[in-house]
DRENGU-483949 format. One record per residue (C-alpha): residue in one letter; x, y, z. Coordinates in pm, whole numbers, padded with zeros to 5 digits, always signed. Example, Ala and Ser with C-alpha at 12.3 -4.5 7.8 and 13.67 -1.06 7.14 Angstrom:
2
A+01230-00450+00780S+01367-00106+00714
***
This chain:
726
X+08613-02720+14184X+08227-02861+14300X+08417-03218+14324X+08621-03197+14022X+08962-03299+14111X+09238-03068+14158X+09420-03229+13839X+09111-03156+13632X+09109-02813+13629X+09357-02847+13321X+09164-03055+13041X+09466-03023+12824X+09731-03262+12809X+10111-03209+12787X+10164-03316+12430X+10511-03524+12496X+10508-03690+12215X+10320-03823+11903X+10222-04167+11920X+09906-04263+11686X+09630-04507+11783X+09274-04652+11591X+09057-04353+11577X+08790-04274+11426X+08653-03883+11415X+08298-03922+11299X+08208-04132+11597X+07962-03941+11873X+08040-04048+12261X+07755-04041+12492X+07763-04102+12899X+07412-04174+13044X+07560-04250+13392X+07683-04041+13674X+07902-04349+13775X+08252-04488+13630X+08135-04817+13460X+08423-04994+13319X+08317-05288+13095X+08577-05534+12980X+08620-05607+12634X+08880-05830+12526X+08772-05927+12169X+09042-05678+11976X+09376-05767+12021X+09515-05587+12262X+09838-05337+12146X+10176-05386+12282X+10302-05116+12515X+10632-04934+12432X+10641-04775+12785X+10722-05067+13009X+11028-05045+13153X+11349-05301+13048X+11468-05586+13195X+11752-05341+13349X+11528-05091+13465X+11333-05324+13669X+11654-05516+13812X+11726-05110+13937X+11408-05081+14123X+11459-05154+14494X+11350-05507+14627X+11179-05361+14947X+10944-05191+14733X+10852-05374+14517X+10750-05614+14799X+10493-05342+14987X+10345-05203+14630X+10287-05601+14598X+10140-05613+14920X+09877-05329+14842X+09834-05420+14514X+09686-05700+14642X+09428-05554+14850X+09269-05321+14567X+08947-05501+14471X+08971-05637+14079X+08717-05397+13956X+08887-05135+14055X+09219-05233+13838X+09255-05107+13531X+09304-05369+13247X+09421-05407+12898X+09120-05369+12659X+08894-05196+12939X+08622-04947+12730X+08568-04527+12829X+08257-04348+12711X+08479-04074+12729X+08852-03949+12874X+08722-03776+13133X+08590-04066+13287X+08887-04297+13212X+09134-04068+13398X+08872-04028+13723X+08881-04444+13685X+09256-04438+13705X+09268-04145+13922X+09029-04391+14163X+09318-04658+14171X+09598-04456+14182X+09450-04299+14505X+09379-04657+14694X+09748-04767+14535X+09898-04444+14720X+10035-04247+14395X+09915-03927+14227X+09890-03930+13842X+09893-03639+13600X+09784-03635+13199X+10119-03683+13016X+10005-03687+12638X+09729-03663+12381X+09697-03679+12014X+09380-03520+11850X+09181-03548+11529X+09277-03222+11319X+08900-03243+11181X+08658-03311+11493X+08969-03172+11778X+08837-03567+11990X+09112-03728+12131X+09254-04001+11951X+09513-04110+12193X+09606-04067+12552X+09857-04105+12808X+09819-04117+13171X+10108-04115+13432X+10225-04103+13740X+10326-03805+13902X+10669-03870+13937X+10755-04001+13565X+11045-03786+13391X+11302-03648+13529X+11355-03256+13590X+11526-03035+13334X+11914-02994+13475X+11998-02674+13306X+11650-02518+13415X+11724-02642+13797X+12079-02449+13772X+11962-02076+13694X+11661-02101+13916X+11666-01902+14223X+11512-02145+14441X+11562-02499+14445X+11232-02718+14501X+11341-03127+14616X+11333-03334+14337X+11004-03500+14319X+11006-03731+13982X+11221-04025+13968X+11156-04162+13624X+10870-04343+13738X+10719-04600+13453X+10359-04656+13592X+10095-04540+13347X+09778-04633+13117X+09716-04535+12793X+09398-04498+12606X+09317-04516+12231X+08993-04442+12033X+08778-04695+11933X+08402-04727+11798X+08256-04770+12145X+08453-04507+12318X+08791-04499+12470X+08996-04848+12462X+09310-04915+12745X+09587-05023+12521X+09831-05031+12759X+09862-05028+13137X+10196-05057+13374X+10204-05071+13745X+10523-05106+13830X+10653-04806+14039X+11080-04733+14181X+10965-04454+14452X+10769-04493+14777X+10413-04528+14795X+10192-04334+15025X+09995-04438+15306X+09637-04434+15377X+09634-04145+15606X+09902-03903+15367X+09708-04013+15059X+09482-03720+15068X+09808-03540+15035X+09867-03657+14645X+09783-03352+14436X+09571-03519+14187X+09335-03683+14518X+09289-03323+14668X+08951-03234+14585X+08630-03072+14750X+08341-03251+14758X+08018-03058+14717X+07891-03117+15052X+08258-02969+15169X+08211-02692+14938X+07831-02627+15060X+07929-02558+15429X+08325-02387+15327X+08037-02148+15155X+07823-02097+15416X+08166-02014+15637X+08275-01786+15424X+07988-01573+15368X+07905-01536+15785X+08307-01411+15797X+08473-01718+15953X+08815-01720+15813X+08950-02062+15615X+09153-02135+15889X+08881-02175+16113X+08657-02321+15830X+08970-02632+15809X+08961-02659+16186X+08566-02740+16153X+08608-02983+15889X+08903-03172+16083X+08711-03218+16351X+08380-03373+16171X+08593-03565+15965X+08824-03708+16298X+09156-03580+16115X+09274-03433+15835X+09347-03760+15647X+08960-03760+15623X+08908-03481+15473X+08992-03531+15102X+09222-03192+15083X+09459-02975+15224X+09433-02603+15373X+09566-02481+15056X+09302-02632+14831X+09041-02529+15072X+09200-02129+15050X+09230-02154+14695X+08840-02270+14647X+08718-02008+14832X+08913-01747+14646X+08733-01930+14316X+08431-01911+14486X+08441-01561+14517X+08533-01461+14223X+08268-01644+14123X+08015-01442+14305X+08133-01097+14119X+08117-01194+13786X+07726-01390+13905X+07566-01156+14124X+07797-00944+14310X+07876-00655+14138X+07460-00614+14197X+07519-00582+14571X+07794-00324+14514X+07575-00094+14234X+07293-00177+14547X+07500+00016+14816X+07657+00316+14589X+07260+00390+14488X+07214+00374+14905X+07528+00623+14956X+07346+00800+14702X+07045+00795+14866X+07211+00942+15199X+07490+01166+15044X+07325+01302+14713X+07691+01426+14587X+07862+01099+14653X+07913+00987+14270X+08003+00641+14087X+08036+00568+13724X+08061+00184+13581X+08215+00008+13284X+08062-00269+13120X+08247-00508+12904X+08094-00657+12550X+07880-00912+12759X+07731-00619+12959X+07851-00715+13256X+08095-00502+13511X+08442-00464+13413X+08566-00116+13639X+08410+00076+13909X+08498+00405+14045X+08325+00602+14349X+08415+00924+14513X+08182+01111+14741X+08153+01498+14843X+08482+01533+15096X+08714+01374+14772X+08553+01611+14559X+08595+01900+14779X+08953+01765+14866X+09028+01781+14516X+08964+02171+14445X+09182+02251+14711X+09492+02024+14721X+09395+01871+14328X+09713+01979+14185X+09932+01676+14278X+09798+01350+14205X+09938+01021+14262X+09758+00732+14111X+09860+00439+14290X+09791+00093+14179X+09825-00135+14471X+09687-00446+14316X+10007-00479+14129X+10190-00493+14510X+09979-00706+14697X+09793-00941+14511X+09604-01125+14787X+09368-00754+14774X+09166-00640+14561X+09261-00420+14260X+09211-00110+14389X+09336+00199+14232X+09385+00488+14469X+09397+00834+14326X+09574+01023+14600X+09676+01347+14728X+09866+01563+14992X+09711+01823+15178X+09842+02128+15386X+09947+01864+15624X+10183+01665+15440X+09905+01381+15491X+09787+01201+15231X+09443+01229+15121X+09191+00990+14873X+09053+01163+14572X+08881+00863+14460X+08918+00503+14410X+08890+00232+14176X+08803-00122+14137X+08978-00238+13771X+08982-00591+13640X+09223-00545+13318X+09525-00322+13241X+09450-00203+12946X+09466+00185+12784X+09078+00140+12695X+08965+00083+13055X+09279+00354+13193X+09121+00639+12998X+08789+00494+13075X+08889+00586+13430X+09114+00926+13403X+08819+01048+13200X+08543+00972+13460X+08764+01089+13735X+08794+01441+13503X+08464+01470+13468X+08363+01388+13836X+08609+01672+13945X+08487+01907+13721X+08747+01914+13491X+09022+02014+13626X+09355+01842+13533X+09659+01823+13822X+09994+01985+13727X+10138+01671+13778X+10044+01304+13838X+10262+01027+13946X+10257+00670+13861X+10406+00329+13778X+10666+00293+13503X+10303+00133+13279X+10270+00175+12895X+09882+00146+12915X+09880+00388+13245X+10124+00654+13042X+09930+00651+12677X+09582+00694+12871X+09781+00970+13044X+09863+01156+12682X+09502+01115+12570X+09319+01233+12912X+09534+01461+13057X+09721+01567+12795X+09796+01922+13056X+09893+01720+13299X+10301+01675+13394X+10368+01286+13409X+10605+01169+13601X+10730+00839+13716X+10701+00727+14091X+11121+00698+14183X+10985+00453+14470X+10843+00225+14238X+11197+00261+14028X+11402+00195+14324X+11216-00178+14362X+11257-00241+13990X+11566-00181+14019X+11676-00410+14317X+11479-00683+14065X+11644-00584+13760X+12046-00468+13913X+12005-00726+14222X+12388-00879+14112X+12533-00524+14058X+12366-00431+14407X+12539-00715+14613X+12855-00682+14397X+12898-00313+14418X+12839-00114+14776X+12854+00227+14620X+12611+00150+14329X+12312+00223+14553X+12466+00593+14683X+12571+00651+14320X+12206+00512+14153X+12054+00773+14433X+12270+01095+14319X+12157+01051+13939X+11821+01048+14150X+11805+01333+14396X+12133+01543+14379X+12162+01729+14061X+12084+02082+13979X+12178+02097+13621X+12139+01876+13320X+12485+01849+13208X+12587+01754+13569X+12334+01462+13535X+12476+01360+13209X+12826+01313+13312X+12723+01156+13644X+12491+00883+13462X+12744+00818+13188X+13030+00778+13482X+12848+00537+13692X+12714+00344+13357X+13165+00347+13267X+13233+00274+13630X+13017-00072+13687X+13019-00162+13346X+12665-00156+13219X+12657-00033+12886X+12484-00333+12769X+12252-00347+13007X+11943-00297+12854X+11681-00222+13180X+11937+00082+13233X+11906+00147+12865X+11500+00212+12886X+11548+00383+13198X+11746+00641+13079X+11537+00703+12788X+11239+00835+13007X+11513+01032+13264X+11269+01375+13214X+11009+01165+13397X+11211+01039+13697X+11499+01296+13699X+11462+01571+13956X+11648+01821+13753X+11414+01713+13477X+11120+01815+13728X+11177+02093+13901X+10978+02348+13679X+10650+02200+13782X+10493+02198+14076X+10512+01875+14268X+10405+01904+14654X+10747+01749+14753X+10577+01385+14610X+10864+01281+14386X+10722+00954+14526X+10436+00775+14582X+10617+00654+14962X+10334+00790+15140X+10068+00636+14964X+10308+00253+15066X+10176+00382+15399X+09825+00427+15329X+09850+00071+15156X+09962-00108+15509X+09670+00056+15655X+09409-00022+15386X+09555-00405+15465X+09415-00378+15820X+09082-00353+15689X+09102-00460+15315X+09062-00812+15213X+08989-01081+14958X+08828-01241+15178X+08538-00962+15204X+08253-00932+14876X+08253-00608+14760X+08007-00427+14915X+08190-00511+15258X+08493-00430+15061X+08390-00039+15019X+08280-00011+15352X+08607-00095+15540X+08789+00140+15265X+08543+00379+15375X+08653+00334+15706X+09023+00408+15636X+08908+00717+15452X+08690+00797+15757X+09060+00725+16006X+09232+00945+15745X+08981+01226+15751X+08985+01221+16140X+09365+01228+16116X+09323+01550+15932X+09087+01685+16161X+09331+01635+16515X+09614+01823+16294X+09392+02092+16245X+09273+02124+16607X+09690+02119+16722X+09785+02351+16418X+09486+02642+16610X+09572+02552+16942X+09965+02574+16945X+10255+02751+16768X+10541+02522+16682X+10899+02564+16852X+11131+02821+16681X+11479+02744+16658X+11585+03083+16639X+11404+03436+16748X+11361+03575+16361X+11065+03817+16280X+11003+03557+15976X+10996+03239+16185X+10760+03411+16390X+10593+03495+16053X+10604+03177+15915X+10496+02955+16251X+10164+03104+16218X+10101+03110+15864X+10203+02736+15771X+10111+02434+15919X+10336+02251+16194X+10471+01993+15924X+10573+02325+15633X+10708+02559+15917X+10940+02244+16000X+11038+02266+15678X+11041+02598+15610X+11306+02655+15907X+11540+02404+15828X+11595+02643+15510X+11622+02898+15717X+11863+02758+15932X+12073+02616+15627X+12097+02995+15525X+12388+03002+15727X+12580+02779+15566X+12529+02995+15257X+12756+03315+15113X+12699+03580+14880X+12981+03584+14584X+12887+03834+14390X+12587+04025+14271X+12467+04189+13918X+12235+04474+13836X+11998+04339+13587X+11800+04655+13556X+11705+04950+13768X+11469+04674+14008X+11646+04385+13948X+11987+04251+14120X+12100+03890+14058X+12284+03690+14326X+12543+03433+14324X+12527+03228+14632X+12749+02951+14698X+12769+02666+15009X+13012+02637+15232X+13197+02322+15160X+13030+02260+14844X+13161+02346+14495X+12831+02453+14351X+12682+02797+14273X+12319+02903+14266X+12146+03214+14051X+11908+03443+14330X+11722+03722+14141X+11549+04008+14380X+11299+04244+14270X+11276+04557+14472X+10939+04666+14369X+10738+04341+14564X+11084+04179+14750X+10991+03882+14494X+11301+03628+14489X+11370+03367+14233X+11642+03106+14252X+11802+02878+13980X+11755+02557+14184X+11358+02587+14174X+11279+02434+14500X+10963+02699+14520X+10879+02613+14147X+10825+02261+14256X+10813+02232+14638X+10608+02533+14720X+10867+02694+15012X+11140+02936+14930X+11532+02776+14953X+11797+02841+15127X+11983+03025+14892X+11660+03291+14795X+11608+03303+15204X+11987+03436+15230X+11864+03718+14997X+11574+03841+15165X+11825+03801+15506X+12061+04070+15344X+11776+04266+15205X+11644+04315+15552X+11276+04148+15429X+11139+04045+15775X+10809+03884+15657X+10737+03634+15388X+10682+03857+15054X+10242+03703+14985X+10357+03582+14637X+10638+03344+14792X+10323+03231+15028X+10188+02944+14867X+09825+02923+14987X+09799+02495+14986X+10028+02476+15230X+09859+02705+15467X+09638+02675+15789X+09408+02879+15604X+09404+02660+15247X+09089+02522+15267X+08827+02786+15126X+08594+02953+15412X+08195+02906+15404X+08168+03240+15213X+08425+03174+14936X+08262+02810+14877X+08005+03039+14653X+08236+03250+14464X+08234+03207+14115X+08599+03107+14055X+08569+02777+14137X+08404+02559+13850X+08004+02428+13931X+08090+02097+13979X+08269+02183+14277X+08053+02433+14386X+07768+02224+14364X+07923+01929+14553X+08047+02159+14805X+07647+02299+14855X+07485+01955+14847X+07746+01874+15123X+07672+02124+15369X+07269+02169+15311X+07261+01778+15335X+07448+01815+15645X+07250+02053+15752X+06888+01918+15720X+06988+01569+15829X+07058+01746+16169X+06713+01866+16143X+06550+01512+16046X+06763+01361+16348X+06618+01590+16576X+06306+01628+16481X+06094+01319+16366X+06111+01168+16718X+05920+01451+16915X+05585+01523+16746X+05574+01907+16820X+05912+01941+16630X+05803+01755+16336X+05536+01967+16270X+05753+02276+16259X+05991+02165+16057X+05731+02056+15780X+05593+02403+15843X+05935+02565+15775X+06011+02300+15566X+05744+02321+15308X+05793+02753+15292X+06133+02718+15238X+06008+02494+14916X+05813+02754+14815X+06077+03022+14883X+06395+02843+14685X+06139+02722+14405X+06055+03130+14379X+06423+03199+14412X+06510+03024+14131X+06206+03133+13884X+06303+03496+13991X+06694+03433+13872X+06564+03220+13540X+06291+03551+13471X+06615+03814+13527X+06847+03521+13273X+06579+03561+13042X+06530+03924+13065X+06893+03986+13004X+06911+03762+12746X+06624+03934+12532X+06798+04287+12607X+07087+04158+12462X+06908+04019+12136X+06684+04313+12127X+06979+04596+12169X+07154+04359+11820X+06841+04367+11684X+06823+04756+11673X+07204+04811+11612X+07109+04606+11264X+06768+04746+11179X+06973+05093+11220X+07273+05025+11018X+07033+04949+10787X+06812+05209+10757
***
């Protein structure tokens, strides 16, 4: 803004209509003056103006005010009235000159029309107007869903402008209004008079960047000003500026505080890692930071990942991009996190492929995200192993936008929606269900339904249930991680404060973690029942599986054995069905390990065994879990001890963010507790400096015995050839 009037922002006008004036292209305006000088040149005949009103119009406009827009007409100094053959140096000015007298009149004025030189693009003609000319489009004002009052009226006041050799000529000037005028004290309320001056904008500044909130900022200004009809603005202009303001400040100079503090993270966690994007001007587009705990994180619970855009929920954050996890907890975790400024595929596989790389390349069985074209062909180029699928939570509120009149008209189109959803265990069953409910509400020609159904095997459970998905057939959990990042995360922050209050919700998350952990080794969860594999299970799994895991057990009961089928000497195959349910389930058992497999897949994709393969192992007498129906993530155990961190099946990224995290740990302990006493500094540089010398020998020794190997390996081909050919 910087004084600029709100109105200004838009240079353009609204092209209502083509009316011609003198013009003349070649010309060159110049303005040598900060200040509006009018001069009044009445030597051309003046044009007549087709826009006053008729003799009936202005018999229609009311007496009364006519009488007090008189009245105030009257008190506007003459140099401030705009007049028939009045000369512009350019448009600008001659709308701030008629923006000037519309604000001591009491009226707000807006650009109506323009017509411009095909050639040189300058303005030939122009049209300005008050803000409450025309009248509002009737069939528009029926389908919308809220109705705003009526604010024009067919108001006539306006002046026009035409080219001419010295600049910009008023042809035509009316000031005859039919609505109420505003007072001195609500004119600051007219849009086109809201504006902040640069002294204004100066101290809203200096507000904003020691924290104090707008609010608070408004109530300052108020009170220097004695009253809001002082001030020049409203609230609203004053939040609107700042959020200019700082926008301003990333694309200038911020985005150097932010690359400032990830090289001081650096500094203090040497495995905390960030990767940029630059745009064609070279300046930051996308960010994306994850330190040692998300990398860590990610080898042991990496196989689910949601990536959750919440900039496309709440736009009054920041766009950050969240990739997200569960761990053995049911809790969700942060992998890493993302700052994007565009939707596009480019800067989407810009930002899977960093993330790849950063986790050492390894891709998650499945990942779950918006319904996004970009998001989904960055998907099929990055992670082309990965299992997309499509966030049913994010569905569910497309839906209530897309089917909002079939919701309110139908009761049982939610329940039935859900079922096509959730309930199905085989395709066919799906099929006939979707194709009833599209029959039953009559929406074969709805077309939202239409692209929905064509990407069903990314939303459909039955569609799902051969991959592994960690029970996240939504991204629900993450909504909840979202209202807590709001308690902390803000617009109103720059960016380096930004990361360090998400910081801190990763730092409430991680303690979260840490008190489920201390109550998972402390207590043993309540058993419904007294079974050897509840007794198993509550101290294998964590609080939040074994609750799962023994409501299957539990729903065993409701469960019945039909019939059964020798498959081959090891192999028997089930048929359970449900009590009160017309449905049957495949169970295959396998003597040789007591292994269980069940058509409904819940282990396939949940991790736990069902029901229906728990009333097997039941009849089969199997009192403890068989280990391959044990999934380890889900454990109280699943996060790798200190030994296994240096075992070679997990890839070097990982390993090496997992060492730089503990040593760093570990000698920042030291540092803490040494450097203030004098006698313990000097033996920890002692011990310090032979440890050097011992890990720099450590290392030469295993690059000699790499070597060595190496030339036995060339020399031992070297003598296999030399005696073939001999």
């Amino acid at each position: 803004m910087d004084g600029i009037p709100y109105s200004m922002r838009k240079l353009d006008f609204e092209l209502d209509k083509d009316i011609g004036g003198p013009a003349n292209p070649s010309l060159r305006t110049t303005y040598n003056s900060n200040e509006v000088k009018p001069s009044l040149n009445i030597s051309e005949p003046s044009k007549p103006n087709d826009d006053l009103p008729t003799s009936k119009e202005t018999v229609c406009v009311d007496t009364s005010i006519q009488n007090k827009l008189k009245e105030k007409l009257s008190l506007i100094p003459e140099k401030w009235t705009p007049k028939i053959g009045m000369i512009f140096p350019t448009v600008e000015e001659a709308y701030e000159f008629y923006n000037t007298y519309a604000g001591k009149v009491g009226f707000s004025i807006r650009k109506a029309s323009r017509v411009s030189c095909k050639r040189s693009n300058q303005v030939r003609y122009g049209k300005f107007c008050c803000s409450r000319e025309g009248k509002r489009n009737a069939s528009r004002s029926l389908n919308a869903k809220i109705h705003r009052p009526e604010t024009r009226c067919g108001c006539m006041a306006s002046m026009t402008i035409s080219r001419a050799k010295d600049g910009y000529r008023v042809i035509g000037f009316n000031e005859t209004h039919n609505h109420m005028i505003a007072t001195p004290t609500k004119s600051h309320m007219l849009r086109s008079q809201r504006r902040v001056s640069d002294i204004q904008s100066f101290q809203a500044k200096m507000a904003d960047d020691a924290g104090i909130a707008p609010k608070a900022v408004m109530e300052l200004m108020t009170r220097e000003a004695n009253g809001c009809e002082n001030i020049g603005f409203t609230s609203t202009d004053l939040k609107n500026y700042l959020h200019s303001y700082r926008t301003r400040n990333m694309e200038k100079g911020e985005a150097c505080g932010i690359l400032q503090y990830f090289e001081d993270r650096r500094s203090q966690d040497p495995s905390f890692v960030y990767a940029i994007q630059l745009d064609q001007a070279e300046l930051v587009t996308n960010l994306f930071w994850a330190d040692a705990q998300m990398i860590v994180d990610y080898a042991h619970f990496g196989d689910v990942v949601s990536f959750d855009t919440t900039y496309r929920i709440h736009k009054e954050n920041r766009p950050l991009a969240v990739f997200e996890g569960v761990n053995n907890y049911m809790q969700t975790i942060i992998f890493g996190a993302a700052l994007l400024y565009d939707e596009t595929t480019a800067s989407f596989e810009w930002l899977f492929e960093v993330f790849l790389k950063t986790m050492g390349g390894k891709q998650p069985q499945t990942i779950l995200t918006d319904d996004d074209a970009a998001i989904e062909n960055a998907i099929n180029l990055v992670l082309p192993k990965s299992h997309h699928r499509l966030c049913v939570w994010y569905m569910f509120q497309n839906a209530a936008n897309h089917l909002s009149g079939v919701f309110e008209e139908f009761k049982s189109f939610s329940q039935d929606f859900k079922s096509c959803v959730y309930d199905y265990d085989d395709a066919n069953e799906f099929e006939n269900a979707w194709k009833n409910m599209i029959n039953k509400y009559k929406l074969q020609e709805n077309e939202w339904l239409q692209r929905l159904y064509s990407k069903r095997h990314k939303w459909a459970l039955i569609f799902g249930r051969q991959t592994f998905s960690a029970s996240m057939c939504t991204t629900q959990s993450s909504e909840s991680l979202n209202s807590y990042l709001k308690k902390y995360v803000n617009i109103k922050y720059d960016l380096p404060r930004f990361v360090q209050h998400f910081e801190r919700v990763v730092a409430d998350r991680r303690y979260e973690e840490l008190k489920a952990e201390f109550a998972a080794t402390q207590s043993i969860p309540f058993m419904a029942a007294n079974m050897a594999i509840l007794d198993f299970a509550s101290r294998v799994y964590t609080p939040p599986i074994f609750a799962m895991f023994q409501n299957e057990v539990l729903q065993q009961l409701n469960c019945r054995i039909e019939e059964d089928c020798v498959v081959s000497e090891t192999t028997i195959e089930y048929t359970i069905g449900l009590y009160g349910v017309n449905r049957r389930y495949k169970v295959t058992f396998d003597s040789r390990n007591n292994s269980v497999g069940c058509s409904c897949k819940n282990f396939e994709s949940v991790g736990i065994l069902c029901r229906h393969a728990l009333k097997i192992l039941d009849y089969r007498r199997v009192e403890v879990l068989p280990s391959c129906h044990v999934l380890r993530r889900w454990t109280i155990s699943a996060k790798k001890s200190k030994s296994e961190a240096s075992h070679g099946h997990l890839d070097q990224a990982t390993k090496m963010a997992i060492h730089k995290k503990k040593l760093f740990h570990l000698f920042t302990q030291v540092i803490n507790q040494a450097a203030p006493n004098d006698d313990a500094y000097k033996m920890a540089m002692q011990v310090g400096e032979k440890l050097l010398e011992d890990v720099s020998r450590c290392i030469k020794q295993a690059t000699v015995e790499q070597s060595s190997v190496a030339f036995d390996g060339i020399k031992v081909v070297h003598d296999f050839i030399v005696g073939g050919l001999t």
